[in-house]
N, C-alpha and C positions, 0 to 999 in steps of 0.2 A: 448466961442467957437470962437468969433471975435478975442477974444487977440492972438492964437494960431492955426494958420493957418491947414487947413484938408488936411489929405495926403487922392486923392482920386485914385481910379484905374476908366479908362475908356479904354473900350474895345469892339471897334465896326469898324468893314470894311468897314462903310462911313465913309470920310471926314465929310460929311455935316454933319451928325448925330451927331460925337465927337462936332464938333463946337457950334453945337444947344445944348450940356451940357456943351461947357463951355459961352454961352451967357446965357442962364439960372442962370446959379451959377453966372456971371456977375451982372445978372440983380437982383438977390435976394442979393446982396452984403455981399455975401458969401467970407469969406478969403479963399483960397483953392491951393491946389499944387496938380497938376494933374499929373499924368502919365499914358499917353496913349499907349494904342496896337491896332492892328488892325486885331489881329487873336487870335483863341482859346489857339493854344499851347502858343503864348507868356503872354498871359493872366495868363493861370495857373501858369504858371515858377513865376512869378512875386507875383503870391497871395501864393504858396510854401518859396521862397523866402525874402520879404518885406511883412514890416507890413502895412495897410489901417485902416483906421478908415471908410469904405464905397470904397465897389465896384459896378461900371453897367457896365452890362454885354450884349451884342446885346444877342439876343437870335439865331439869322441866321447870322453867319460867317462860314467863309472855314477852313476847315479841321476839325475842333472840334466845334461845335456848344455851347451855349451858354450852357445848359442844361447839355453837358458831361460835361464843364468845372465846372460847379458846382458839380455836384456828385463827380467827382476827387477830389475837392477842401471839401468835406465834409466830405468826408471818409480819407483824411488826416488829418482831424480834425483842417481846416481853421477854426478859427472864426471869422472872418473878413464877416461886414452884406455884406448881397449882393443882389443888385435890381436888377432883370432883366428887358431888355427893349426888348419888343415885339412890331410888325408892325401889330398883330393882337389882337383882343380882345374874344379870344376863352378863355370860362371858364375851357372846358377841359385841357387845356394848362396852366393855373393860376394853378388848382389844380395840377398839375403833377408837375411844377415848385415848390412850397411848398410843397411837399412831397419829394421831393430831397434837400429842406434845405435853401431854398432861403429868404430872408427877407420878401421882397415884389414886387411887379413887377409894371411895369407902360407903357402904350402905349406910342409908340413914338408920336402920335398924339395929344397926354393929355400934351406931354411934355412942362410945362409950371414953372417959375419962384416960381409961389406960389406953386406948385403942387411937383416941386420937390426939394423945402424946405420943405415941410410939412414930403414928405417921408423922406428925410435925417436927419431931425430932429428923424421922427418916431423910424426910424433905430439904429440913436446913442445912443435913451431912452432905446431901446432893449439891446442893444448891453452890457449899461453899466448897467443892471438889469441881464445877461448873465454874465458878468464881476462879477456882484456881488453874484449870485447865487454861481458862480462858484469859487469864494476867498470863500466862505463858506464850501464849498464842500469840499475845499484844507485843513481845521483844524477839520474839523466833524473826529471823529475816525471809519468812515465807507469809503467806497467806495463810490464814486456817481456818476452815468454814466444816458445819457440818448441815444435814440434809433431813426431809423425811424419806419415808419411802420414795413418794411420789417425784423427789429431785425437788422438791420445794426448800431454801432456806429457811434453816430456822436458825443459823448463825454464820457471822463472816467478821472475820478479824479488822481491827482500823485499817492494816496495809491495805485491806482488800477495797475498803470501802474510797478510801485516797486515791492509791492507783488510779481505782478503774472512773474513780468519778460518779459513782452512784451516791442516791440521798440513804443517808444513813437508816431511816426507817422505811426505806423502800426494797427490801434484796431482791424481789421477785424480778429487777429491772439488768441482773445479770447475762442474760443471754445476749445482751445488747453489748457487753463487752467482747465477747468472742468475737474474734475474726468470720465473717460469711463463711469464706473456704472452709475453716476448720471447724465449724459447727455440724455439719453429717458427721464427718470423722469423730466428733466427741461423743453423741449421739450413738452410732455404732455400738465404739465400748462400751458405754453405757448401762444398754440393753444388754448386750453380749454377758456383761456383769450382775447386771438382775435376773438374768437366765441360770447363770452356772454358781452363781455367790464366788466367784473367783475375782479379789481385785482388780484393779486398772488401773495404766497411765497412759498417758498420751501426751503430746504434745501441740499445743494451738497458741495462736495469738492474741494476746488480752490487749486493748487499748490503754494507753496509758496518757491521764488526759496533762498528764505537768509538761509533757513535752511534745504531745499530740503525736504520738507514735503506736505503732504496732509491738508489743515487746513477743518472743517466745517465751513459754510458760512450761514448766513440766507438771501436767494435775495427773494427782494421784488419789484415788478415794480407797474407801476400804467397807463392806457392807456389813452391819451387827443384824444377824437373825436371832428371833427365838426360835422356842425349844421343836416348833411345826420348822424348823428353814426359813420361814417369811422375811423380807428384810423390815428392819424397824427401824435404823439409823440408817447414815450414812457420814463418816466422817472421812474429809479430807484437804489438800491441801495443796497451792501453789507457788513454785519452786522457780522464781523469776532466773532462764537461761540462755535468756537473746546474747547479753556478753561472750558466755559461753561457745554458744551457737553459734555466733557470728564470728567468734574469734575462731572456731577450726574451719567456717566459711572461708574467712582471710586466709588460713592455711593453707588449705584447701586450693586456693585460687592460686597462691602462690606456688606450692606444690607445683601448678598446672600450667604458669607461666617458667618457675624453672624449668619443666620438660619441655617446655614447647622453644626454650631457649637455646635448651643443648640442643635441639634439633637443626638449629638456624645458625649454620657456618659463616654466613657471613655478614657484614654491615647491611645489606640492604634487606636480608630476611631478618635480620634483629629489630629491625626498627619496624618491619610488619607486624612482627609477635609484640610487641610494645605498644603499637598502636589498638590493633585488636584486642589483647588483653584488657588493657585500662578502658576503651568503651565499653566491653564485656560485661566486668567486673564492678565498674560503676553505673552502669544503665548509664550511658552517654549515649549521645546522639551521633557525635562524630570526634575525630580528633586526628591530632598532625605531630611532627617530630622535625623541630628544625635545630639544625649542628650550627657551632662555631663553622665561620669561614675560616681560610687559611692566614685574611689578614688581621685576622683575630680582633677586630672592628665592626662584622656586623653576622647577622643570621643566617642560614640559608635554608627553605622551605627543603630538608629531605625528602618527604612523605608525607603522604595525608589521607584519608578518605574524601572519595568523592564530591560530597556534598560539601569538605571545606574547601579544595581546588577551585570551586565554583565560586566558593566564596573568597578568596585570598585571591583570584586573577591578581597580577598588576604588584603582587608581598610577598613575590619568591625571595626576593631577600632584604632584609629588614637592618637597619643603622642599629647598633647597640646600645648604642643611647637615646634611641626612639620610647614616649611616655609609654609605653606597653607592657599590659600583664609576661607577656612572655620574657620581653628583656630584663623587665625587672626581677621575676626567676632566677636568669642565667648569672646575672651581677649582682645579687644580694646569694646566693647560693640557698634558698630556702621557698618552700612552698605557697605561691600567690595563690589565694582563692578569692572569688568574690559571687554573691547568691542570688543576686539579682539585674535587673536591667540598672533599675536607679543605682545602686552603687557603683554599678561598670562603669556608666555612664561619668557619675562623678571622678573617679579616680579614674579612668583612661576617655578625655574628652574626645582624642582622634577619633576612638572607636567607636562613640556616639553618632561622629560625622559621617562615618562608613553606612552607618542604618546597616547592621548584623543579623542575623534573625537569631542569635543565639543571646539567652540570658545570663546564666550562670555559666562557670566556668574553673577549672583546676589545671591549675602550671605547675609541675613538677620538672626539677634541674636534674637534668642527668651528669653526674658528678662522677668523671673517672678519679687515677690514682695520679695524673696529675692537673687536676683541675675539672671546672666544669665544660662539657662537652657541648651540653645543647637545652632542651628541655624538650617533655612530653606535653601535652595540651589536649583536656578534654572541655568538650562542649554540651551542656545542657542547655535545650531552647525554653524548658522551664524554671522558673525559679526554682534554688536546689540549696541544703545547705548541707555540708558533707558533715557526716559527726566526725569524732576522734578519731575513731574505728577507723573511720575510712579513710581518714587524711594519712593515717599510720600507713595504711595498705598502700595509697599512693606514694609515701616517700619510702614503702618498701620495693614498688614495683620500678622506680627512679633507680635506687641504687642496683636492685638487679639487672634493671634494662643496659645501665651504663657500665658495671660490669661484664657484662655481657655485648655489648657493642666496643668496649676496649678491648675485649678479648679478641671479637671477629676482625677487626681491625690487624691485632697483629696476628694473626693468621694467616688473613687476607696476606698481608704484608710479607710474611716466612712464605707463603704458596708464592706469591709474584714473585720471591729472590728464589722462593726452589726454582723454578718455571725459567728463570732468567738465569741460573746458574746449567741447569740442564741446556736448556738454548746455548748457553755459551759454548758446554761440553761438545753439543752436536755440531756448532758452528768448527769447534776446535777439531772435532776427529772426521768432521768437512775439508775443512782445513789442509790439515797434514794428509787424507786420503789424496784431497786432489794435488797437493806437494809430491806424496809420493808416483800420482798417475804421472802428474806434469816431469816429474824426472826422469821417471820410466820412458815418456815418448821424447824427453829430450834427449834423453842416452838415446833413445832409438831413431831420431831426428839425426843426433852429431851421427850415427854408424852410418843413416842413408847417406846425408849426406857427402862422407868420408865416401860412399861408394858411389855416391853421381857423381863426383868430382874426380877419381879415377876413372870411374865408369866414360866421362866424358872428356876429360882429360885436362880439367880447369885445376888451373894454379893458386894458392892464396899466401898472402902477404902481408904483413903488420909492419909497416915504419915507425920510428920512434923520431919525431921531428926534431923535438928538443936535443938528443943526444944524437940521430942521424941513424939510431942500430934500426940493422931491417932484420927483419925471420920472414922466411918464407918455407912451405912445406916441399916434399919428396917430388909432390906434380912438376912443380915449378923447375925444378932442376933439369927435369926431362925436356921442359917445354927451350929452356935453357939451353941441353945438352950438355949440362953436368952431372956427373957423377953423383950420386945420393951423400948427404951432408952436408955440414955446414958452410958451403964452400964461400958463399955471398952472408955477411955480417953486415956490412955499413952500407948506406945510400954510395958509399966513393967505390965500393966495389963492385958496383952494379953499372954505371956508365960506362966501361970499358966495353962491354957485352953487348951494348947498343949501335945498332948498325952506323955508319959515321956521319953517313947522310940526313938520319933523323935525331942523333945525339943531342943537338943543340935544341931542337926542340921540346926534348923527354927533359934537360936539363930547368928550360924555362918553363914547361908546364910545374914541373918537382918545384921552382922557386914560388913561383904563385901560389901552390899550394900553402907550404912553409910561411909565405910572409901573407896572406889574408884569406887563408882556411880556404880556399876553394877545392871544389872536387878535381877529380881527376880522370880524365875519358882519352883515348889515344890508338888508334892502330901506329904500330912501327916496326919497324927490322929488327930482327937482332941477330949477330954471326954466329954460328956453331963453334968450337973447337976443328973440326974437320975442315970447317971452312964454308959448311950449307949455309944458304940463308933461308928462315922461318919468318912471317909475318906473324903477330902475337897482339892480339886487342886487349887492353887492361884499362880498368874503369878501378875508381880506389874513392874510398868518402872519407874527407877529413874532418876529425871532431875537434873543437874549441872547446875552450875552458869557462866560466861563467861570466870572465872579461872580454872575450871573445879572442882569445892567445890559444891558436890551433896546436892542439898536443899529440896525436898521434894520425896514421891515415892506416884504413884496412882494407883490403880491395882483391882483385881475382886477374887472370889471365888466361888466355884461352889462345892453342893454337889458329889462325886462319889464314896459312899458307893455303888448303885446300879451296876455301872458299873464294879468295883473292886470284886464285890460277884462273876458278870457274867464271871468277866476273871477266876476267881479262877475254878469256876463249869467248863470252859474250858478248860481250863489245865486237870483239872481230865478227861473228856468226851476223851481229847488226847492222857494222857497216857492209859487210855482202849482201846483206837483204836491201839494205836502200840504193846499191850498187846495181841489183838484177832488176829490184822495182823498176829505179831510174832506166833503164834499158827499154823494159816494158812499156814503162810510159812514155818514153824518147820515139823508142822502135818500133815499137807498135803502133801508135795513137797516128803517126804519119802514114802507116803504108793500107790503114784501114781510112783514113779520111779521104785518099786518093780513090780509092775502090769505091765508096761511097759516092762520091760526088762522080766519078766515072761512070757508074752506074747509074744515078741520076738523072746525067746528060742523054746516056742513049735509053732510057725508059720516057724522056721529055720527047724521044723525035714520033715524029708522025708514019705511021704505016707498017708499026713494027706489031707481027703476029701475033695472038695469045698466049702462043708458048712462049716467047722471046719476052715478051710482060711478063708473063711468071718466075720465069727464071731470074728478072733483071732484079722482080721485086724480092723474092727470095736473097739474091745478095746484100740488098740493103738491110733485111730484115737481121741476117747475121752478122752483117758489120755493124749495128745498132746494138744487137747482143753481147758482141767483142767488144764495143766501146766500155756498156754496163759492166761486162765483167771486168773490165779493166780499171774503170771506177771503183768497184767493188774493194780490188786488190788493193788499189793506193788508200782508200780511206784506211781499210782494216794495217794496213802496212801504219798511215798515219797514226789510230788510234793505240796500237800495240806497242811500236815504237817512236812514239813523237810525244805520247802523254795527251793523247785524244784529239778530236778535230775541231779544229778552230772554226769559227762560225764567227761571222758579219753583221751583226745586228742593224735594224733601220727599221725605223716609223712606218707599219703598215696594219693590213686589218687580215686576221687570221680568216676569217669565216669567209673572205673573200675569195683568199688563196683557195681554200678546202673547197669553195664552189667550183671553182675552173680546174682545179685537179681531177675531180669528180665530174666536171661533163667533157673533161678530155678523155677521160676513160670508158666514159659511157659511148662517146660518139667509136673507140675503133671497139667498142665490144656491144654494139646495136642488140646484141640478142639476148643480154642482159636487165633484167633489172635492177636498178640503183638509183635508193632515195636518201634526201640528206634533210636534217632538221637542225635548226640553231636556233638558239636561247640568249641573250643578256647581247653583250657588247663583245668585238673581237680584236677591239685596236691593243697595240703593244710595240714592242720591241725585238724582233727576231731575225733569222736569217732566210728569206724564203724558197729560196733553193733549195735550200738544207729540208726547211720542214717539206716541201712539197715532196723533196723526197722519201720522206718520211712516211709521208700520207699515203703516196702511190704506191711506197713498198707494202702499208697496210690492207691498201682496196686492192693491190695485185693479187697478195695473199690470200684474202676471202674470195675474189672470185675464182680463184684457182683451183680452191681447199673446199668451194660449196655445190652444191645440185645445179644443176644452171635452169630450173626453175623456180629457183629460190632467189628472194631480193636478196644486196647489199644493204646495208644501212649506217650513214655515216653520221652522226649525232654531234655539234660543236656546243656546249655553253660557255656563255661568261661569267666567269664570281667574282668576290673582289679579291684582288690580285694575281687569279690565274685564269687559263682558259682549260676547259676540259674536252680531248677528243677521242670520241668511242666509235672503232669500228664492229659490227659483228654482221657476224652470216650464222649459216642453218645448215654445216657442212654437222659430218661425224665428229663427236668431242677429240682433241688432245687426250692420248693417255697419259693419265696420271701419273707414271713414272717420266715423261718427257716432259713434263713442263718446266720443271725444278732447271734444269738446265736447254728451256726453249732460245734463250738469247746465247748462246752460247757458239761462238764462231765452228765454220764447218760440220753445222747442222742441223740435219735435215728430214722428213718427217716421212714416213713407210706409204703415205699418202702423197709425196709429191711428184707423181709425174713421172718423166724419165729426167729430168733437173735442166733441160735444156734450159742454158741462160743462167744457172745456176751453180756454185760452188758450196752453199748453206752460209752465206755471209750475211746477206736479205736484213735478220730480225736484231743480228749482233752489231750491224752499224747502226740499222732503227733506232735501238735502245743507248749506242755509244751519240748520236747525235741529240736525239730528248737529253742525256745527261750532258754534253756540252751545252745547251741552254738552260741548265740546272732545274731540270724538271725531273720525270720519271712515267713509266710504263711498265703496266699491270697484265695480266692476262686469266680469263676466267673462262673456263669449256669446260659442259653438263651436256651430259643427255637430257634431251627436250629443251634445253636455252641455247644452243649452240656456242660459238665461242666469241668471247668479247673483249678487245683490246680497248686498253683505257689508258691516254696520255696526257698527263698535266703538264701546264707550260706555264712557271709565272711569266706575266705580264712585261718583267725587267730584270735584268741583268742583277741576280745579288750584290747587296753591298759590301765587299771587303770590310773586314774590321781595321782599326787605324793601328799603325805601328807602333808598339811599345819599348821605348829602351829598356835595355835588360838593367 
């Protein structure tokens, strides 16, 4: 210190006072360069200005007193020690002084040679322990700053001042680096730490102005009291831990993308947790997930949010060689970003022309284990520029998603073969159950069988064309009258058995079969052994081969000796009916029309008495009844055995007919009422005999069957192609057990009468004449409607279909 003289500052508004420091320094043989002032403001200028290795300072000078000048001088972040020199020895004035930053202090009355070497020396051990603290501070990779009590600066290392962007001699401009949010919270501790003298850390965000970001900080202070507790320092320090931070953030996320990964079984929840995650994760706005197609030539929109749906209408599936961040993804295998509109713009022109509302953007390739799959896509509508950090976190949250989406895939894939393998199982032991049902009822099919076939006493038969062998079962032998076994083997042993009359026939149907597969149908004779003859119907189907070369025939037999006796006995029972008919109608029909007309004659002559008129008209009246039922007989005789009654069709008008039938019955039954209504047209083609008879049988019936205060009502319409006629009355209903078989021959209702004139044929020829002119008749009887016959008549004879050769 002797070799290299002290630059010192003195600064005190005596004369005497300056002089008495520099006889001191004198006297201690002090090497020393002094420069003096004798006021506050030149004092500070100079300690602002030039460096000191040691300032004293008067504590009472004009204008600025010794005390501002130090606080000025501390909060510029002088480090230049500095003794002040007081004319008093107030302790409250010592400690106020050292809380504003001073080195040490000393009464101008102590002011002595040894006394202020002792300080000066004191001061430079300080100073150069501050020096060296503070070159440590300069290469520590933290900030290091210390404080006064009050949280004022009175030091901050270069990092701190670079970081944050503050002017070097300004630190009080610190609180401006803190984050808003995190300034209560630093705050807090703070106080909490000036209350208890127990350090503190926290964590807040310092602005960092090289890259205009927020970073996380870990500040940690530490408080020095004296010997009262008071705090005097504060020394402490920032622990730059956003990397940190954000890197167990990224953990963190990932962690919580792989749970949320295992949770999503399959392709379409993996690509939701992909989606959500990465807008999550990056503060995105929106984002989508489009796969390889199957022709592995272009995109297809899997999924998306909302907002991009809206926006991609029209890009469900995308060419792969289309200019796009996305495609370019998929086919470079590596992470497209771009931060703003103008760059998108540049390098993807398409999507310029689209007008997007998104700015920024991150395409990540989802890359399974053989190939790439697809990409993820997120969307910022602000300009965005992702750092490392975060592009790391995208190509982490790619290779999990795509792991994870190859995974669900074959899952998917082992679930659909489980699913179709089980399906198969159930179809198979479907299968085989309904094999075994179907066997079960075929065994119990062949057993019925085998027993309606006894049971009824049908034969069956297999020929073998090609080679001529026949089989036939146990039935057949009976039906045969052989003996049980194999007695018939070939077709040549079976034409013997054939009665001789129809052999030649059974022979030629057998050839037909044989040479062009035809089937086989036959009633014929066959002799017994004893010598009976049986009639025996056998029907046989012959099957062809895929050239159409008939290979074998299988067919049945069935006695009908019984059935053929009974057709015979009827035929004869038929011709004696048309035998007694004809008698009826021969023998009768003449000896009633002589009675008739005999009677006639003597009811014409003049002067015959009342009773002699009653009587005569009485005969006519039953010979007219004898005629009817005689009528009655032959039609039903007709329809029964003749195959119905023939009818005469001719050109005339229905409604015509239906009118004179109806005022002929009205004129011999005066005391009646009978009204008739017609509709449309009535021309056609029919028999009108026939229907007249028809009609009359109907109005006979309702006036018979009803109150005889009560009208008839006979209703004609015409439609197109038919005419429709409704008789009804207001008699008691038909019961309902008697309808079902009202047309039905010789029968007759609990209601008619004593049947005079009547056999119960009336409704059963009615309905056999409507059906010879291919019409039909209805009948409907209710309590309170009374009963209503309804006959349709088409207009003309059906047309025959044309003949088809076989």
């Amino acid at each position: 210190m002797e070799e290299q003289p002290l630059r010192l500052l003195v600064a005190d508004d005596d004369e005497v006072d300056r002089l008495a420091v520099r006889r001191a320094l004198l006297k201690a043989g002090l090497n020393a360069q002094l420069v003096e002032v004798s006021d506050g403001a030149s004092a500070l200028s100079a300690l602002m200005e030039q460096s000191f290795d040691c300032a004293f300072l008067d504590f009472q000078m004009p204008g600025e007193d010794g005390l501002s000048v130090l606080r000025q001088a501390r909060a510029a972040l002088v480090e230049t020690p500095i003794i002040m020199l007081t004319g008093q020895g107030d302790e409250h004035i010592a400690v106020e002084l050292m809380k504003a930053g001073a080195t040490d202090y000393l009464g101008k009355s102590a002011l002595t040679p040894e006394r202020l070497t002792h300080l000066l020396r004191q001061a430079q051990r300080l100073h150069e322990a501050e020096q060296q603290y503070r070159t440590l501070a300069e290469v520590l990779p933290h900030t290091i700053w210390t404080s006064r009590p009050n949280g004022e600066l009175d030091y901050i290392s270069r990092r701190g001042f670079e970081d944050s962007g503050m002017a070097p001699g300004d630190p009080s401009q610190w609180p401006k680096a803190v984050h808003p949010e995190d300034m209560p919270r630093l705050m807090e501790r703070w106080h909490h730490s000036l209350r208890t003298g127990e350090p503190y850390e926290v964590d807040v965000r310092i602005w960092r102005k090289s890259d205009s970001t927020w970073r996380w900080h870990l500040v940690r202070a530490l408080p020095t009291r004296d010997a009262r507790g008071r705090v005097v320092r504060w020394f402490g320090t920032n622990a730059d831990i956003d990397d940190q931070r954000r890197a167990q953030e990224r953990a963190s996320r990932l962690q919580a993308v792989t749970a949320a990964l295992s949770e999503a079984p399959t392709p379409r929840q993996v690509i939701e947790v992909i989606i959500t995650q990465g807008v999550t994760a990056l503060d995105a706005q929106s984002g989508a997930v489009c796969l390889m197609a199957e022709d592995g030539q272009s995109l297809e929109l899997a999924s998306a949010t909302d907002n991009v749906r809206t926006m991609t209408r029209g890009l469900e599936r995308i060419p792969l060689d289309a200019p796009l961040a996305v495609t370019e993804a998929v086919r470079t295998d590596r992470l497209v970003l771009f931060a703003n509109r103008e760059e998108r713009d540049r390098r993807y022109p398409t999507v310029a022309r689209l007008d997007l509302p998104y700015e920024a953007a991150a395409v990540m390739p989802l890359r399974g284990s053989r190939g790439v799959m697809g990409a993820l896509v997120v969307n910022f509508f602000q300009p965005r520029t992702l750092s490392p950090h975060e592009q790391e976190f995208c190509l982490s949250l790619a290779r999990q998603g795509a792991q994870a989406l190859e995974r669900a895939r074959l899952y998917e894939a082992a679930q659909q073969a489980r699913t179709a393998a089980e399906e198969s199982e159930a179809q198979l032991r479907s299968v085989l159950a309904e094999r075994e049902r179907m066997e079960a009822t075929l065994q119990e099919r062949d057993e019925r069988l085998r027993a309606a076939l006894w049971a009824s006493g049908t034969g069956t038969f297999r020929w073998d064309i090609r080679t001529g062998a026949l089989e036939w079962d146990e039935n057949l032998d009976q039906l045969y009258g052989l003996p049980p076994g194999r007695t018939v083997q070939t077709i040549e042993d079976f034409y013997p058995l054939v009665h001789p009359e129809d052999r030649a026939e059974v022979e030629r149907r057998n050839s037909a079969c044989a040479r062009e597969g035809a089937d086989f149908e036959l009633d014929y004779r066959v002799v017994w052994p004893d010598g009976r003859v049986h009639w025996l119907s056998s029907k046989g189907k012959t099957f062809v081969d895929a050239n159409g070369r008939p290979l074998y025939m299988t067919g049945a037999c069935v006695d009908i000796t019984a059935q053929k006796r009974q057709e015979a006995e009827a035929r004869q029972l038929a011709e004696f009916e048309r035998q007694i008919l004809g008698i009826v109608s021969h023998d009768l029909r003449n000896p009633l029309s002589v009675i008739r007309i005999s009677a006639s004659m003597l009811l014409a002559r003049e002067g015959l008495d009342e009773r002699a008129s009653k009587n005569l008209t009485r005969i006519i009246s039953a010979s007219d009844r004898a005629t009817r039922l005689i009528r009655d007989l032959l039609d039903f005789s007709q329809a029964r055995l003749g195959g119905g009654i023939p009818v005469e069709r001719k050109r005339m008008d229905l409604f015509e007919l239906a009118r004179g039938v109806v005022e002929e019955l009205a004129a011999s039954h005066p005391e009646r009422q009978m009204e008739m209504a017609q509709e449309g047209e009535g021309a056609g083609e029919w028999d009108g005999d026939r229907l007249a008879q028809v009609l009359g049988n109907l109005v006979g019936n309702a006036l018979q069957h009803s109150p005889p205060e009560t009208p008839v009502r006979v209703s004609c319409r015409g439609e197109s192609g038919q005419v429709l006629l409704e008789v009804h009355n207001q008699g008691s209903p038909i019961e309902a057990s008697l309808l079902p078989d009202l047309f039905e021959p010789f029968r007759r209702g609990r209601h008619a009468g004593n049947g005079a004139g009547s056999v119960g044929l009336g409704l059963y020829i009615t309905r056999q004449l409507v059906l010879a002119h291919g019409g039909g008749i209805t009948v409907t009887s209710r309590p309170g409607d009374g009963t209503r016959f309804t006959v349709r008549l088409p207009r003309r004879a059906p047309t025959p279909p044309p003949f088809q050769e076989a």
